[in-house]
C-alpha positions in Angstrom: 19.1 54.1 -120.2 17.2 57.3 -118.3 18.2 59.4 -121.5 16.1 56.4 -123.9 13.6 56.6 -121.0 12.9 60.7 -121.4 13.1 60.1 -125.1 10.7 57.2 -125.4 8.4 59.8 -122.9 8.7 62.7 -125.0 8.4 61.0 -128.4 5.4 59.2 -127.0 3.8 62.2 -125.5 4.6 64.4 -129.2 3.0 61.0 -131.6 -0.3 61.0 -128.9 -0.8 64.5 -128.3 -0.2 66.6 -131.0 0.1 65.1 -134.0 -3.6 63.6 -134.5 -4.8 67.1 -133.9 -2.9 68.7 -136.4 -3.6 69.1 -139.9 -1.2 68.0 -142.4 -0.6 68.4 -146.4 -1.7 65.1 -146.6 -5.1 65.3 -145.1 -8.3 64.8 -147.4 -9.1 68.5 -146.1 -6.0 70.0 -147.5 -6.3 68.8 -151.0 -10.1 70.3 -151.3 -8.0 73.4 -150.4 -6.1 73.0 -153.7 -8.7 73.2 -155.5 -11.0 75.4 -154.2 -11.4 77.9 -157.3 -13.0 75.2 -159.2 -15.2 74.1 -156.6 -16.9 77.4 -157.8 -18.4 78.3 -154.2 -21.7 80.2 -154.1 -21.8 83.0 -152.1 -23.2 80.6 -148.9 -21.0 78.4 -149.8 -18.2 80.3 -149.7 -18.7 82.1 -146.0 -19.0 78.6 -144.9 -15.5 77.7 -146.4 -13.9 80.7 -144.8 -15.7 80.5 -141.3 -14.3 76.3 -141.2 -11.2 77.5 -142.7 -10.9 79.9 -140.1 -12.1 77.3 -137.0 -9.4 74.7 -138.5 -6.7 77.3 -137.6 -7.8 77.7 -134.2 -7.9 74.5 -133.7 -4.6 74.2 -134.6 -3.5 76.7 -132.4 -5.1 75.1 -129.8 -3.8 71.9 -130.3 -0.5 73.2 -130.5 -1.0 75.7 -127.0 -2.3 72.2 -125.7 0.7 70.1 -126.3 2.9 72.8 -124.6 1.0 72.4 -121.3 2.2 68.7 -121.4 6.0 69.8 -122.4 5.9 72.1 -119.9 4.5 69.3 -117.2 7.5 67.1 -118.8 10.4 69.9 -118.2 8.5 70.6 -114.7 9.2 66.6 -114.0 12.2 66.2 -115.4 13.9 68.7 -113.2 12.6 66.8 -110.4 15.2 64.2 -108.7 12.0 61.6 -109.1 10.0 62.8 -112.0 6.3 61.5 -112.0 5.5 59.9 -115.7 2.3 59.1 -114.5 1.6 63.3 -113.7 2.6 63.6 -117.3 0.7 61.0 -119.1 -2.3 62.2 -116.8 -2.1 65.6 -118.2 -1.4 64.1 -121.9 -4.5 62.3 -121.9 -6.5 65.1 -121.2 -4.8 67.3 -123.8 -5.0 64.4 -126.2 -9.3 64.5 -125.4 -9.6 68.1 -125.8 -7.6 68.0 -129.4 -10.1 65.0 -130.2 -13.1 67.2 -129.1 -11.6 70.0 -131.6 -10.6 67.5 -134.6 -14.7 66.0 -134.3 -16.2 70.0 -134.2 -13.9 70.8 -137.4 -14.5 67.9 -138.9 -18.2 67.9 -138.6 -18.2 71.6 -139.8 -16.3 70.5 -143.5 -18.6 67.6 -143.2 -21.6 70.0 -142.8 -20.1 72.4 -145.7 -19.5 69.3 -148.4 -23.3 68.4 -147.8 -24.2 71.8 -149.4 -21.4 70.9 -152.6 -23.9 69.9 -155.6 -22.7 66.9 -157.2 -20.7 68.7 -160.1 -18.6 70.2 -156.9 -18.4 66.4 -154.8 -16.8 65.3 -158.2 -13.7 67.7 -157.8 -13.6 67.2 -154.4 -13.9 63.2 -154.8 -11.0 63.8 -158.3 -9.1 66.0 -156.4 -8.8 63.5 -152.7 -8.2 60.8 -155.1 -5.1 62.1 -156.8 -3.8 63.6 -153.8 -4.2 59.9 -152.3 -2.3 58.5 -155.3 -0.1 61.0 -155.1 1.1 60.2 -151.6 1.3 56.3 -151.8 3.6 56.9 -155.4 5.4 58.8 -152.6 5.5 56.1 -150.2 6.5 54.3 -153.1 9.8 55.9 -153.8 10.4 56.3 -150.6 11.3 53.1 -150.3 8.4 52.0 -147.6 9.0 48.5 -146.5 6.8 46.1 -148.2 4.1 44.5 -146.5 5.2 41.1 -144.8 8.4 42.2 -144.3 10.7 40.6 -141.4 12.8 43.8 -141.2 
């Protein structure tokens, strides 16, 4: 039972914490990566796709130098003969607000780069988001993903 407990805390803490802040292959902001040669950039364009590029790592990093704090507030209670969840879940939500705070500011900045993209350049980004959508849910697909309505 108390190893199911420190599981379900951990898992819990890992799902809220870290993983909304970090960027993943399937992220509309990964496949524009893909293509970025025929975006054809202008010269603008391009210092602005290096500088966001370059804040979506750090925020990365952060996020992931974030989540440690609240492992190592986890480890710090679980040593304890009485560990306090609620210390931990405190601490979580604050990480778990400051990796929001850094999704928004990237975010906003590959917003504020696609509203330079001419409409030629929207279309590869709109062709190439599209098949990397398809791509994942023929992936989802295969993967046998339970069908909606199931009673499983």
């Amino acid at each position: 039972m108390k190893r199911n407990l420190l599981g379900a805390v951990f898992s819990i803490s890992l799902a809220a914490v870290a993983m909304p802040a970090l960027a993943h292959p399937g992220t509309p902001l990964a496949m524009l990566q893909k293509v970025q040669s025929q975006l054809n950039l202008n010269t603008s364009q391009q210092q602005q796709w290096d500088a966001v590029v370059a804040q979506s790592k750090a925020a990365r990093a952060a996020a992931r130098q974030n989540f440690s704090q609240v492992e190592a507030a986890l480890q710090t209670e679980l040593a304890k003969s009485e560990p306090d969840f609620a210390a931990v879940a405190a601490i979580g939500d604050g990480v778990r607000q400051q990796n929001e705070q850094l999704r928004k500011q990237t975010r906003d900045s590959w917003l504020a780069l696609y509203a330079t993209f001419t409409p030629e350049q929207k279309a590869v980004a709109r062709d190439a988001i599209k098949a990397g959508l398809d791509r994942m849910a023929a992936r989802r697909a295969t993967h046998g993903a339970p069908a909606s309505g199931s009673t499983e």
